[in-house]
MARKEVO-251847 format. One record per residue (C-alpha): residue number from 1; residue in one letter; x, y, z. Coordinates in steps of 0.05 Angstrom, whole numbers, always signed. Each point is the difference from the previous one (the first is absolute). Example, Ala and Ser with C-alpha at 12.3 -4.5 7.8 and 13.67 -1.06 7.14 Angstrom:
2
PT,1,a,+246,-90,+156
PT,2,s,+27,+69,-13
//
This chain:
368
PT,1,x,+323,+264,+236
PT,2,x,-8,-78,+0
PT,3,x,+4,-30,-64
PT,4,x,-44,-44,-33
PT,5,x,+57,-45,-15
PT,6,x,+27,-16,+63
PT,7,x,-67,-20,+24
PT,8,x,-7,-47,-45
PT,9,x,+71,-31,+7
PT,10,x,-6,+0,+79
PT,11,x,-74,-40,+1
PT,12,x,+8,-44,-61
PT,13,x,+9,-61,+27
PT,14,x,-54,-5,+40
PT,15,x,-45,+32,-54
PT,16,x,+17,-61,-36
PT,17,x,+2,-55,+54
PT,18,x,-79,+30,+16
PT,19,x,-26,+26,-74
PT,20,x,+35,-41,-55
PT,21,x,-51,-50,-18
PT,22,x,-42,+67,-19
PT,23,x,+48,+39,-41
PT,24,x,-4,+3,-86
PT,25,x,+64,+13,-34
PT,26,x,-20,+69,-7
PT,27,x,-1,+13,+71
PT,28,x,+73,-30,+8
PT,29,x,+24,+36,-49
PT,30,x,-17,+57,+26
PT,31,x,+24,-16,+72
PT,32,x,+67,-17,-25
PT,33,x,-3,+67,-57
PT,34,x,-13,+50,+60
PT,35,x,+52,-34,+50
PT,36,x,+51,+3,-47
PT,37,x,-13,+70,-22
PT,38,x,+53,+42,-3
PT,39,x,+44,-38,+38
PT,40,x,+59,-45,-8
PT,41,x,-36,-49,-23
PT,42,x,-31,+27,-66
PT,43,x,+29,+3,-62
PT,44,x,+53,+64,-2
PT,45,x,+8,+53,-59
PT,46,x,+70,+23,-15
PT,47,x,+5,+81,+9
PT,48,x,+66,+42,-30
PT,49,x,+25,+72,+19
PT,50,x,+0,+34,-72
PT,51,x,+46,+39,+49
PT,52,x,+53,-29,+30
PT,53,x,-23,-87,-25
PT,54,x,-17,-14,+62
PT,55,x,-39,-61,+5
PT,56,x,-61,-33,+42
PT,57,x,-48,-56,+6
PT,58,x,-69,+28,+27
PT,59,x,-55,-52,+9
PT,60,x,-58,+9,-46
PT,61,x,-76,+16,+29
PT,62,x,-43,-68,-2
PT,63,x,-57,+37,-47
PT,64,x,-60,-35,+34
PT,65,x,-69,+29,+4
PT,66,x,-5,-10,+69
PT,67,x,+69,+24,+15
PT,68,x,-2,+65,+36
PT,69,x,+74,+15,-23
PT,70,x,-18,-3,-66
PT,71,x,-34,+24,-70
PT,72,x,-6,+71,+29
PT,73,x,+16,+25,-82
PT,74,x,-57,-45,-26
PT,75,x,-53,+25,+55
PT,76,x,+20,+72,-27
PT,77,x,-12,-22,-69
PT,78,x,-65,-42,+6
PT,79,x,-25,+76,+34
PT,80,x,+29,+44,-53
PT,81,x,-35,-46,-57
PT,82,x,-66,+9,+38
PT,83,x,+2,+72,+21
PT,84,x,+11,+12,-77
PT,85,x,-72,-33,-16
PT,86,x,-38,+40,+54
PT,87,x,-50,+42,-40
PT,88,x,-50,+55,+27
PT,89,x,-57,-38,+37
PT,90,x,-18,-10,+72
PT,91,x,+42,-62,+32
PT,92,x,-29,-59,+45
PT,93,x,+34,-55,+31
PT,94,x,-40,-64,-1
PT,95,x,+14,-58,+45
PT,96,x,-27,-69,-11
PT,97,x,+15,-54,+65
PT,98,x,-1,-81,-9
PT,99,x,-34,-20,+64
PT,100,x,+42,-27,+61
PT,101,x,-40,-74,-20
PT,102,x,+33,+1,-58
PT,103,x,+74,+20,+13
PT,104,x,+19,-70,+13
PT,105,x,-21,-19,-76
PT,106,x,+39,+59,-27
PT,107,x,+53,-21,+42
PT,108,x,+4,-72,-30
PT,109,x,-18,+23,-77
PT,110,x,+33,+69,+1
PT,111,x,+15,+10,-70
PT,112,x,-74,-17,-23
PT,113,x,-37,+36,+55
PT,114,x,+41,+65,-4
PT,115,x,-9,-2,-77
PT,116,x,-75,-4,+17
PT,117,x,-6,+57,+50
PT,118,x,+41,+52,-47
PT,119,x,-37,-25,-55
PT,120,x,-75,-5,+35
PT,121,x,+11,+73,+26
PT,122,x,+13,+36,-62
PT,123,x,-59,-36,-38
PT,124,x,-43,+28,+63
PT,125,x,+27,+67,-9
PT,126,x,-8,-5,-80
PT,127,x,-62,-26,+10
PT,128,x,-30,+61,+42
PT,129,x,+35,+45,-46
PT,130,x,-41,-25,-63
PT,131,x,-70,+5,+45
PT,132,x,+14,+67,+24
PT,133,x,-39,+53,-33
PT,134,x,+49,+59,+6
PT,135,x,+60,-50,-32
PT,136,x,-22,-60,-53
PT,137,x,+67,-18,-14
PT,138,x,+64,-30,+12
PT,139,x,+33,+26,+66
PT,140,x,+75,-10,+18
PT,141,x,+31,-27,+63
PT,142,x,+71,-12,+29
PT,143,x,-11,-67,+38
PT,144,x,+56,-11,+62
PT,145,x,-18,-65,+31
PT,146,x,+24,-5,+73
PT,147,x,+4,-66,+60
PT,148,x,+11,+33,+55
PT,149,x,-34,+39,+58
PT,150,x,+35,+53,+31
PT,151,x,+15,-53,+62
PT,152,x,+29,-36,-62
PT,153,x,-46,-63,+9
PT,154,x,-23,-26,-65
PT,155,x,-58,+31,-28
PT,156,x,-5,+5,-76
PT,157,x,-36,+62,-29
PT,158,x,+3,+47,-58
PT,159,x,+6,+64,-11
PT,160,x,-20,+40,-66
PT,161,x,+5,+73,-11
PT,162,x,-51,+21,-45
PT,163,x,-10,+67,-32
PT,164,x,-78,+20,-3
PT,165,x,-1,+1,-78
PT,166,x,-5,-39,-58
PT,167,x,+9,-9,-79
PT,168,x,-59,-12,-44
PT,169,x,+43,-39,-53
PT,170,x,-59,-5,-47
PT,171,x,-20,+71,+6
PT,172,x,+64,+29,+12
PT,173,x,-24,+36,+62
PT,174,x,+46,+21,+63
PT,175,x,-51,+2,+57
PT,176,x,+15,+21,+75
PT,177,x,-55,-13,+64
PT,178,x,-18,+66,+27
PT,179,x,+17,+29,+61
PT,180,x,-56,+7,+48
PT,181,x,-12,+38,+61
PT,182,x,+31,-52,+40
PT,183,x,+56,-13,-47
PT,184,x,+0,-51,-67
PT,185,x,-38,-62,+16
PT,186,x,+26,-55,-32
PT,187,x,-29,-79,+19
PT,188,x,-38,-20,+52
PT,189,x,+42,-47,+45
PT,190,x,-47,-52,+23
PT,191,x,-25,-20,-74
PT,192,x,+74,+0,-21
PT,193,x,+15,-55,+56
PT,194,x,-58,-38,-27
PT,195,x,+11,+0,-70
PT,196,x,+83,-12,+17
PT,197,x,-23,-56,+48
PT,198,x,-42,-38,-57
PT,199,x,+55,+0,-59
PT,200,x,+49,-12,+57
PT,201,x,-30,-71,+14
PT,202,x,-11,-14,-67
PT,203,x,+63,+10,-17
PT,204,x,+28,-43,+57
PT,205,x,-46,-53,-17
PT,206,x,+15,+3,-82
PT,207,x,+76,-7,+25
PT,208,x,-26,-66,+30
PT,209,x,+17,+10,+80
PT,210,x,-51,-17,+37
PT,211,x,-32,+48,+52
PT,212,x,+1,+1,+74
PT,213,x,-70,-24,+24
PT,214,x,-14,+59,+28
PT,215,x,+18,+70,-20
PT,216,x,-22,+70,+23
PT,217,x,-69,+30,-40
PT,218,x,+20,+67,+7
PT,219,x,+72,+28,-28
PT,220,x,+44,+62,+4
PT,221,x,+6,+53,-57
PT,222,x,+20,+68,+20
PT,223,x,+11,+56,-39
PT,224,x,+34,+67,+19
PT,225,x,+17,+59,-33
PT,226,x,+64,+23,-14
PT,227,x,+5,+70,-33
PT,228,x,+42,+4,-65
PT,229,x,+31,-77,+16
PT,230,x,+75,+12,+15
PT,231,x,+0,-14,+71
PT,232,x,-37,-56,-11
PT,233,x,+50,-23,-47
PT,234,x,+64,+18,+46
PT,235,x,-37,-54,+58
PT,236,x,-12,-53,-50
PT,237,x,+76,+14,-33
PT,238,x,+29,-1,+74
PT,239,x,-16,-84,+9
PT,240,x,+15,-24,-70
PT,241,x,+64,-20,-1
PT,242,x,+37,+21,+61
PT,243,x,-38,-62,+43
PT,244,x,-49,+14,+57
PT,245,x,+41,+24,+49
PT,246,x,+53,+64,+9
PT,247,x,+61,-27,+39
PT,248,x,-10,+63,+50
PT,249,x,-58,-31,+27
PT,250,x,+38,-54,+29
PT,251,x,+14,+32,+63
PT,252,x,+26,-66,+41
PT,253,x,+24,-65,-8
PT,254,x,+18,-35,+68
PT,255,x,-21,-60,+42
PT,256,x,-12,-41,-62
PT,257,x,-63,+51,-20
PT,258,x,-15,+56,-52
PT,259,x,-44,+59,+8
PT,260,x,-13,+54,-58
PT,261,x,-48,+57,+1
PT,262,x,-59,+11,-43
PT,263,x,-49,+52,+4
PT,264,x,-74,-19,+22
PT,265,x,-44,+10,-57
PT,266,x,-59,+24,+61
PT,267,x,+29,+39,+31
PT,268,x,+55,+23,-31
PT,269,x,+59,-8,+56
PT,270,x,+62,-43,-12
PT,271,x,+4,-52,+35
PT,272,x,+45,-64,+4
PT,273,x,+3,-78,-6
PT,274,x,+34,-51,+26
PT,275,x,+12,-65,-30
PT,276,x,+49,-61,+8
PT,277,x,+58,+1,-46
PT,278,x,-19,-66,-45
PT,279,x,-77,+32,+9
PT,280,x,+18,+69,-31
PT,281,x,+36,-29,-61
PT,282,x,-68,-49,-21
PT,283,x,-31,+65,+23
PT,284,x,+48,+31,-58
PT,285,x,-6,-51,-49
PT,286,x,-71,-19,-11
PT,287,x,+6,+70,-45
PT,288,x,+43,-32,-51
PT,289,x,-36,-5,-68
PT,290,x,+9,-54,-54
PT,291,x,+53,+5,-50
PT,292,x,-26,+45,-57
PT,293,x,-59,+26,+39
PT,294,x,-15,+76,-23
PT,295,x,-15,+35,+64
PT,296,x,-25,+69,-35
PT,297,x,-45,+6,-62
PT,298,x,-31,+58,-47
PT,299,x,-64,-17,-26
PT,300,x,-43,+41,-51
PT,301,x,+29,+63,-28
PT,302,x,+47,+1,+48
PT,303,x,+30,-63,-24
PT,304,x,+75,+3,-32
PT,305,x,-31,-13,-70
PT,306,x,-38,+66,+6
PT,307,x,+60,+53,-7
PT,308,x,-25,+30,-60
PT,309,x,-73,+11,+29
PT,310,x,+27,+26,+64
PT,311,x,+43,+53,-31
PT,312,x,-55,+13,-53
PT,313,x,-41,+25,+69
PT,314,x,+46,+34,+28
PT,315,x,+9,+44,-49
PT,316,x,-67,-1,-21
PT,317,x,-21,+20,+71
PT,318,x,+62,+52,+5
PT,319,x,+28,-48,+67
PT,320,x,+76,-4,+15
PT,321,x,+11,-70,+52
PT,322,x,+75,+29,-1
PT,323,x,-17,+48,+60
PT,324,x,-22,-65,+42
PT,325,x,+66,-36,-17
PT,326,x,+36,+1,+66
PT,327,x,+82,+16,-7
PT,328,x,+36,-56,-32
PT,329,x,+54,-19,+54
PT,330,x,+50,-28,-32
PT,331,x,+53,-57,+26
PT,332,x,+53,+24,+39
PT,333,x,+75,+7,-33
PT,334,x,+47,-54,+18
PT,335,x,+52,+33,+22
PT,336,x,+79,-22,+15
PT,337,x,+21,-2,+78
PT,338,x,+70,+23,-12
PT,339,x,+0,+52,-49
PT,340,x,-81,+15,-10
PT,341,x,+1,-8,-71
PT,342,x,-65,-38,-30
PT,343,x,+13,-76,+0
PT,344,x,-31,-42,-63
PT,345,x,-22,-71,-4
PT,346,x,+52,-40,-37
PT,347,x,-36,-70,+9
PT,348,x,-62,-29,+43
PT,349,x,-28,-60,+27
PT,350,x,+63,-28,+31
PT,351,x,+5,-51,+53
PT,352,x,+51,+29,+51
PT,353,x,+51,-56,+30
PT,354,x,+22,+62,+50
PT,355,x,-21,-5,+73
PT,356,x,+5,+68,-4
PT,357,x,-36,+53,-46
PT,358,x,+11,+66,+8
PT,359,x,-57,+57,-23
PT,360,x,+3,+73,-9
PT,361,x,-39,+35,+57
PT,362,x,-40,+30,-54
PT,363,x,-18,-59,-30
PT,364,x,-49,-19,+52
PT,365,x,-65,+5,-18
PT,366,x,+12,-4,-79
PT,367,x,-45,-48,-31
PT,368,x,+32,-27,-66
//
Protein backbone atom coordinates (compact mmCIF):
# COMPACT_ATOMS: atom_id res chain seq x y z
CA UNK A 1 0.00 0.00 0.00
CA UNK A 2 1.45 3.49 -0.93
CA UNK A 3 1.17 5.93 1.55
CA UNK A 4 -0.17 9.17 1.52
CA UNK A 5 2.92 10.52 3.06
CA UNK A 6 5.46 9.57 0.86
CA UNK A 7 3.64 11.04 -1.97
CA UNK A 8 3.62 14.04 -0.67
CA UNK A 9 7.37 14.11 0.40
CA UNK A 10 8.50 12.72 -3.13
CA UNK A 11 6.39 15.62 -5.32
CA UNK A 12 6.66 18.57 -2.97
CA UNK A 13 8.89 20.56 -4.51
CA UNK A 14 7.50 20.88 -7.58
CA UNK A 15 3.99 21.24 -6.03
CA UNK A 16 5.44 24.29 -4.65
CA UNK A 17 7.71 25.61 -7.49
CA UNK A 18 4.10 25.26 -9.74
CA UNK A 19 1.12 25.97 -6.94
CA UNK A 20 2.56 28.25 -4.14
CA UNK A 21 1.27 31.58 -5.11
CA UNK A 22 -2.30 29.72 -4.65
CA UNK A 23 -1.95 28.01 -1.32
CA UNK A 24 -3.67 29.59 2.27
CA UNK A 25 -1.95 28.64 5.38
CA UNK A 26 -4.48 26.10 5.90
CA UNK A 27 -3.59 24.20 2.93
CA UNK A 28 0.25 24.21 4.08
CA UNK A 29 -0.48 23.20 7.09
CA UNK A 30 -2.01 20.48 6.16
CA UNK A 31 0.62 19.44 3.46
CA UNK A 32 3.32 19.54 5.98
CA UNK A 33 0.64 17.78 9.01
CA UNK A 34 0.00 14.68 6.62
CA UNK A 35 3.82 14.37 5.41
CA UNK A 36 5.00 14.30 8.64
CA UNK A 37 2.50 11.92 9.97
CA UNK A 38 3.63 9.29 11.80
CA UNK A 39 6.98 9.52 10.86
CA UNK A 40 10.29 10.67 12.12
CA UNK A 41 9.50 13.83 11.76
CA UNK A 42 6.48 14.39 14.16
CA UNK A 43 6.48 14.99 17.51
CA UNK A 44 7.17 11.41 19.51
CA UNK A 45 5.26 10.09 22.76
CA UNK A 46 7.32 8.27 25.25
CA UNK A 47 5.83 4.47 25.83
CA UNK A 48 7.06 2.19 29.08
CA UNK A 49 6.77 -1.72 29.60
CA UNK A 50 4.74 -1.84 33.00
CA UNK A 51 6.56 -5.18 32.40
CA UNK A 52 9.92 -5.31 32.09
CA UNK A 53 10.55 -0.73 31.77
CA UNK A 54 11.25 -1.02 28.56
CA UNK A 55 11.13 2.15 26.81
CA UNK A 56 10.11 3.80 23.22
CA UNK A 57 9.53 6.86 21.25
CA UNK A 58 6.56 6.26 18.72
CA UNK A 59 5.68 9.20 16.52
CA UNK A 60 2.29 10.63 17.20
CA UNK A 61 -0.70 10.61 14.28
CA UNK A 62 -0.91 14.28 12.69
CA UNK A 63 -4.92 14.45 13.68
CA UNK A 64 -5.98 16.30 10.45
CA UNK A 65 -9.40 16.10 8.90
CA UNK A 66 -8.18 15.26 5.73
CA UNK A 67 -5.64 12.84 7.00
CA UNK A 68 -6.58 9.38 6.06
CA UNK A 69 -4.30 7.99 8.95
CA UNK A 70 -6.12 9.64 11.31
CA UNK A 71 -9.27 10.49 13.74
CA UNK A 72 -10.64 6.95 13.08
CA UNK A 73 -12.00 7.16 17.21
CA UNK A 74 -13.75 10.52 16.49
CA UNK A 75 -15.54 9.27 13.14
CA UNK A 76 -16.82 6.34 15.48
CA UNK A 77 -18.02 8.79 17.91
CA UNK A 78 -19.63 11.54 15.71
CA UNK A 79 -21.79 8.01 14.41
CA UNK A 80 -22.50 6.64 17.80
CA UNK A 81 -23.89 10.28 18.94
CA UNK A 82 -26.15 10.25 15.84
CA UNK A 83 -27.35 6.68 15.70
CA UNK A 84 -28.53 7.43 19.39
CA UNK A 85 -30.98 10.33 18.01
CA UNK A 86 -32.51 8.19 15.19
CA UNK A 87 -36.19 7.94 16.13
CA UNK A 88 -39.00 5.82 14.33
CA UNK A 89 -39.82 7.65 11.00
CA UNK A 90 -39.08 7.01 7.42
CA UNK A 91 -35.40 8.43 6.41
CA UNK A 92 -34.43 10.59 3.19
CA UNK A 93 -31.23 11.85 2.12
CA UNK A 94 -31.44 15.28 0.58
CA UNK A 95 -28.75 16.71 -1.55
CA UNK A 96 -28.49 20.35 -2.45
CA UNK A 97 -25.49 21.19 -5.41
CA UNK A 98 -23.84 24.90 -5.84
CA UNK A 99 -23.66 25.11 -9.58
CA UNK A 100 -20.27 24.45 -11.46
CA UNK A 101 -20.57 28.66 -12.30
CA UNK A 102 -20.23 29.19 -9.01
CA UNK A 103 -17.44 26.89 -7.61
CA UNK A 104 -14.84 29.38 -8.40
CA UNK A 105 -16.59 31.97 -5.85
CA UNK A 106 -16.82 29.31 -3.16
CA UNK A 107 -13.42 28.59 -3.94
CA UNK A 108 -12.14 32.22 -3.25
CA UNK A 109 -14.74 32.98 -0.16
CA UNK A 110 -14.98 29.45 1.27
CA UNK A 111 -15.83 30.10 4.73
CA UNK A 112 -18.86 32.45 3.79
CA UNK A 113 -20.22 30.46 0.86
CA UNK A 114 -20.11 27.01 2.68
CA UNK A 115 -21.75 28.73 5.75
CA UNK A 116 -24.42 29.79 3.18
CA UNK A 117 -25.13 26.46 1.47
CA UNK A 118 -25.48 24.43 4.98
CA UNK A 119 -27.36 27.15 6.20
CA UNK A 120 -29.72 27.92 2.85
CA UNK A 121 -30.45 24.08 2.75
CA UNK A 122 -31.81 23.51 6.07
CA UNK A 123 -34.08 26.74 5.94
CA UNK A 124 -35.38 25.01 2.47
CA UNK A 125 -35.97 21.84 4.18
CA UNK A 126 -37.57 23.71 7.35
CA UNK A 127 -39.36 25.65 5.18
CA UNK A 128 -41.25 22.66 3.27
CA UNK A 129 -41.63 21.04 6.53
CA UNK A 130 -43.83 23.98 8.01
CA UNK A 131 -46.02 24.05 4.44
CA UNK A 132 -46.55 20.45 4.43
CA UNK A 133 -49.96 19.40 5.41
CA UNK A 134 -49.22 15.94 6.92
CA UNK A 135 -46.17 17.77 9.25
CA UNK A 136 -46.63 21.72 10.37
CA UNK A 137 -43.74 21.68 12.39
CA UNK A 138 -40.19 21.73 13.13
CA UNK A 139 -38.32 18.82 11.35
CA UNK A 140 -34.70 17.71 12.26
CA UNK A 141 -31.69 17.20 10.03
CA UNK A 142 -28.02 16.02 10.39
CA UNK A 143 -26.26 18.35 7.86
CA UNK A 144 -22.64 16.79 6.41
CA UNK A 145 -21.34 19.30 4.02
CA UNK A 146 -18.98 17.71 1.39
CA UNK A 147 -16.24 19.39 -1.74
CA UNK A 148 -15.58 16.71 -3.49
CA UNK A 149 -16.88 14.47 -6.38
CA UNK A 150 -16.11 11.01 -6.37
CA UNK A 151 -13.18 11.91 -9.19
CA UNK A 152 -12.26 14.18 -6.22
CA UNK A 153 -12.53 17.47 -8.31
CA UNK A 154 -14.02 20.22 -6.33
CA UNK A 155 -17.58 20.33 -6.19
CA UNK A 156 -19.22 21.64 -3.02
CA UNK A 157 -22.63 20.08 -2.00
CA UNK A 158 -24.62 19.12 0.98
CA UNK A 159 -26.03 16.42 2.24
CA UNK A 160 -28.88 16.27 4.98
CA UNK A 161 -30.56 13.27 6.28
CA UNK A 162 -33.94 14.01 7.22
CA UNK A 163 -36.44 11.88 9.02
CA UNK A 164 -40.13 12.30 7.46
CA UNK A 165 -41.55 13.80 10.81
CA UNK A 166 -41.88 16.67 12.79
CA UNK A 167 -42.71 18.41 16.27
CA UNK A 168 -45.59 20.71 16.65
CA UNK A 169 -43.86 22.73 19.51
CA UNK A 170 -46.99 24.76 20.12
CA UNK A 171 -49.34 21.89 20.08
CA UNK A 172 -47.19 19.39 21.37
CA UNK A 173 -47.91 17.03 18.49
CA UNK A 174 -45.37 14.18 17.09
CA UNK A 175 -46.53 13.83 13.48
CA UNK A 176 -45.05 11.27 10.83
CA UNK A 177 -45.88 11.48 6.67
CA UNK A 178 -47.66 8.42 5.71
CA UNK A 179 -46.54 5.68 3.80
CA UNK A 180 -48.18 5.40 0.47
CA UNK A 181 -48.48 2.76 -2.04
CA UNK A 182 -45.29 3.78 -3.52
CA UNK A 183 -43.54 4.31 -0.30
CA UNK A 184 -43.56 7.81 2.02
CA UNK A 185 -43.39 10.82 -0.15
CA UNK A 186 -41.63 13.39 1.31
CA UNK A 187 -40.67 16.91 -1.00
CA UNK A 188 -40.86 17.40 -4.32
CA UNK A 189 -37.31 17.90 -5.70
CA UNK A 190 -37.61 20.47 -8.36
CA UNK A 191 -39.49 23.15 -5.98
CA UNK A 192 -36.83 22.38 -3.30
CA UNK A 193 -33.96 23.45 -5.91
CA UNK A 194 -35.96 26.53 -6.53
CA UNK A 195 -36.77 27.68 -3.23
CA UNK A 196 -32.79 26.55 -2.10
CA UNK A 197 -31.60 28.47 -5.29
CA UNK A 198 -33.43 31.84 -4.19
CA UNK A 199 -32.23 32.08 -0.35
CA UNK A 200 -28.95 30.71 -1.77
CA UNK A 201 -28.34 34.02 -3.78
CA UNK A 202 -29.64 36.10 -1.31
CA UNK A 203 -27.59 34.97 1.01
CA UNK A 204 -24.43 35.28 -1.15
CA UNK A 205 -25.42 38.68 -2.07
CA UNK A 206 -26.29 39.83 1.82
CA UNK A 207 -22.60 38.45 2.50
CA UNK A 208 -21.63 41.18 -0.07
CA UNK A 209 -19.74 38.92 -2.98
CA UNK A 210 -20.83 39.78 -5.94
CA UNK A 211 -22.31 37.22 -8.45
CA UNK A 212 -20.97 35.76 -11.60
CA UNK A 213 -22.86 37.46 -14.55
CA UNK A 214 -24.30 34.59 -15.48
CA UNK A 215 -25.51 31.65 -13.50
CA UNK A 216 -27.61 28.53 -14.28
CA UNK A 217 -31.80 29.13 -13.93
CA UNK A 218 -32.40 25.76 -13.11
CA UNK A 219 -30.59 23.91 -9.89
CA UNK A 220 -30.13 20.42 -8.43
CA UNK A 221 -32.09 19.14 -5.28
CA UNK A 222 -32.48 15.48 -5.01
CA UNK A 223 -34.01 13.60 -2.50
CA UNK A 224 -33.81 9.79 -1.83
CA UNK A 225 -35.05 7.60 0.57
CA UNK A 226 -33.19 5.84 2.92
CA UNK A 227 -35.18 3.38 5.14
CA UNK A 228 -34.68 3.78 8.97
CA UNK A 229 -31.35 6.28 8.23
CA UNK A 230 -28.32 4.27 9.51
CA UNK A 231 -26.77 3.52 6.36
CA UNK A 232 -27.20 6.77 5.36
CA UNK A 233 -25.45 7.85 8.32
CA UNK A 234 -22.42 5.18 8.10
CA UNK A 235 -21.69 7.02 4.15
CA UNK A 236 -21.86 10.47 5.49
CA UNK A 237 -19.61 9.25 8.89
CA UNK A 238 -17.13 7.41 6.38
CA UNK A 239 -15.72 11.14 4.81
CA UNK A 240 -15.75 13.27 7.90
CA UNK A 241 -12.73 13.13 9.30
CA UNK A 242 -10.64 10.45 7.75
CA UNK A 243 -10.01 12.96 4.38
CA UNK A 244 -11.33 12.03 0.91
CA UNK A 245 -9.31 9.41 0.05
CA UNK A 246 -8.48 5.59 1.56
CA UNK A 247 -4.67 5.03 1.11
CA UNK A 248 -5.65 1.53 -0.68
CA UNK A 249 -6.85 3.28 -3.53
CA UNK A 250 -3.55 4.48 -4.36
CA UNK A 251 -2.60 1.68 -6.42
CA UNK A 252 0.69 3.34 -8.19
CA UNK A 253 3.04 5.92 -7.94
CA UNK A 254 5.77 5.85 -10.78
CA UNK A 255 6.98 7.99 -13.65
CA UNK A 256 6.34 11.14 -11.69
CA UNK A 257 2.25 10.33 -11.85
CA UNK A 258 -0.53 9.12 -9.45
CA UNK A 259 -3.57 7.10 -10.25
CA UNK A 260 -6.37 6.08 -7.52
CA UNK A 261 -9.59 4.39 -8.16
CA UNK A 262 -12.98 5.66 -7.64
CA UNK A 263 -16.13 4.13 -8.44
CA UNK A 264 -18.30 5.69 -11.34
CA UNK A 265 -21.37 7.07 -9.83
CA UNK A 266 -23.23 5.78 -13.63
CA UNK A 267 -22.37 3.06 -13.87
CA UNK A 268 -21.22 1.79 -11.02
CA UNK A 269 -17.64 0.10 -12.04
CA UNK A 270 -14.33 1.19 -10.52
CA UNK A 271 -12.36 2.73 -12.43
CA UNK A 272 -9.02 4.70 -12.17
CA UNK A 273 -7.21 8.12 -12.60
CA UNK A 274 -4.21 9.31 -13.38
CA UNK A 275 -2.75 12.53 -12.51
CA UNK A 276 0.78 14.21 -12.24
CA UNK A 277 2.33 14.14 -8.89
CA UNK A 278 2.27 18.14 -8.07
CA UNK A 279 -1.44 17.83 -9.98
CA UNK A 280 -2.85 15.14 -7.55
CA UNK A 281 -1.78 17.00 -4.36
CA UNK A 282 -3.80 20.57 -5.59
CA UNK A 283 -6.16 17.84 -6.65
CA UNK A 284 -5.93 16.82 -2.73
CA UNK A 285 -5.85 20.09 -1.28
CA UNK A 286 -8.50 22.25 -2.68
CA UNK A 287 -10.63 19.97 0.09
CA UNK A 288 -9.07 21.65 2.95
CA UNK A 289 -11.62 23.72 4.96
CA UNK A 290 -10.97 26.97 6.96
CA UNK A 291 -9.80 26.83 10.41
CA UNK A 292 -12.88 26.40 12.67
CA UNK A 293 -15.19 25.44 9.87
CA UNK A 294 -17.95 22.83 11.21
CA UNK A 295 -18.24 20.32 8.48
CA UNK A 296 -21.44 18.42 10.06
CA UNK A 297 -24.50 20.06 11.73
CA UNK A 298 -27.90 18.93 13.54
CA UNK A 299 -30.59 21.21 12.96
CA UNK A 300 -34.18 21.08 14.56
CA UNK A 301 -34.95 18.42 17.07
CA UNK A 302 -32.18 16.68 16.12
CA UNK A 303 -29.96 19.43 17.23
CA UNK A 304 -27.52 18.69 20.46
CA UNK A 305 -29.72 21.09 22.55
CA UNK A 306 -32.66 18.70 22.06
CA UNK A 307 -31.53 15.60 24.32
CA UNK A 308 -34.30 15.83 26.61
CA UNK A 309 -37.04 15.96 23.72
CA UNK A 310 -35.40 13.19 21.90
CA UNK A 311 -35.38 10.82 24.77
CA UNK A 312 -38.89 12.12 25.85
CA UNK A 313 -39.91 10.40 22.15
CA UNK A 314 -38.30 7.61 22.38
CA UNK A 315 -39.78 6.53 25.13
CA UNK A 316 -42.90 8.03 24.41
CA UNK A 317 -42.95 6.18 21.05
CA UNK A 318 -41.53 2.82 22.84
CA UNK A 319 -38.09 3.18 20.20
CA UNK A 320 -34.67 1.83 21.32
CA UNK A 321 -31.69 3.71 18.70
CA UNK A 322 -29.31 1.26 20.78
CA UNK A 323 -30.04 -1.66 18.30
CA UNK A 324 -28.75 0.68 15.32
CA UNK A 325 -25.51 1.50 17.27
CA UNK A 326 -22.90 -0.36 15.35
CA UNK A 327 -20.02 -2.25 17.74
CA UNK A 328 -17.82 0.22 19.40
CA UNK A 329 -14.26 -0.86 18.20
CA UNK A 330 -12.11 0.18 20.49
CA UNK A 331 -8.19 1.29 20.06
CA UNK A 332 -5.89 -1.33 19.91
CA UNK A 333 -3.59 -2.20 23.20
CA UNK A 334 -0.10 -1.00 23.01
CA UNK A 335 1.65 -3.65 23.61
CA UNK A 336 5.64 -4.26 24.66
CA UNK A 337 7.91 -5.98 21.81
CA UNK A 338 10.04 -7.92 24.21
CA UNK A 339 7.98 -9.18 26.83
CA UNK A 340 4.18 -8.38 25.49
CA UNK A 341 3.13 -6.67 28.45
CA UNK A 342 0.82 -3.40 27.80
CA UNK A 343 3.11 -0.37 27.38
CA UNK A 344 1.69 3.18 28.90
CA UNK A 345 2.33 6.69 27.83
CA UNK A 346 4.76 8.30 30.26
CA UNK A 347 5.02 11.70 28.33
CA UNK A 348 3.88 13.17 24.74
CA UNK A 349 4.58 15.69 22.32
CA UNK A 350 8.37 15.31 22.21
CA UNK A 351 10.66 16.44 19.55
CA UNK A 352 12.99 13.40 18.88
CA UNK A 353 16.86 14.43 18.26
CA UNK A 354 17.23 10.45 17.23
CA UNK A 355 17.75 9.62 13.59
CA UNK A 356 16.34 6.65 14.56
CA UNK A 357 12.84 5.81 16.20
CA UNK A 358 11.91 2.62 16.74
CA UNK A 359 7.88 1.47 16.97
CA UNK A 360 6.18 -1.54 18.13
CA UNK A 361 4.79 -3.51 15.11
CA UNK A 362 1.54 -3.19 16.76
CA UNK A 363 1.61 0.25 17.03
CA UNK A 364 0.96 0.87 13.47
CA UNK A 365 -2.14 2.04 12.72
CA UNK A 366 -2.93 3.53 16.34
CA UNK A 367 -4.22 6.93 16.10
CA UNK A 368 -3.42 8.85 19.42
Amino acid sequence: MIRLGSVIAQFEADFMTQFRHRLSFEQLRALSAMRDCRSPASPMMQLQCEGCDQQKLVPHSCGHRLCPHCQHHESQQWLERQMLRLVPADYFLLTFTLPAELRGLAAAHAEVVFDCLIRCAWETVHRFSQNDRQLQGKPGAIAVLHTHSRRLDFHPHVHLVVPAAAVDAAKQRWRRKRRGKNGTYLFNEKAMAKVFRAKMLAAIEAAGICLPARYPREWVAHCQSVGSGEKALIYLGRYLYRGIIREPDLPACENGRVSFRYRNATTGKVEKRSLAGADFLWLLLQHVLPKGFRRARNFGFLHANCKRLIGLLHRLLKFDPSRFTPPRKERPAMLCSCCGALMAIVRTRIRSTSPAVVAAPSLVGVAI
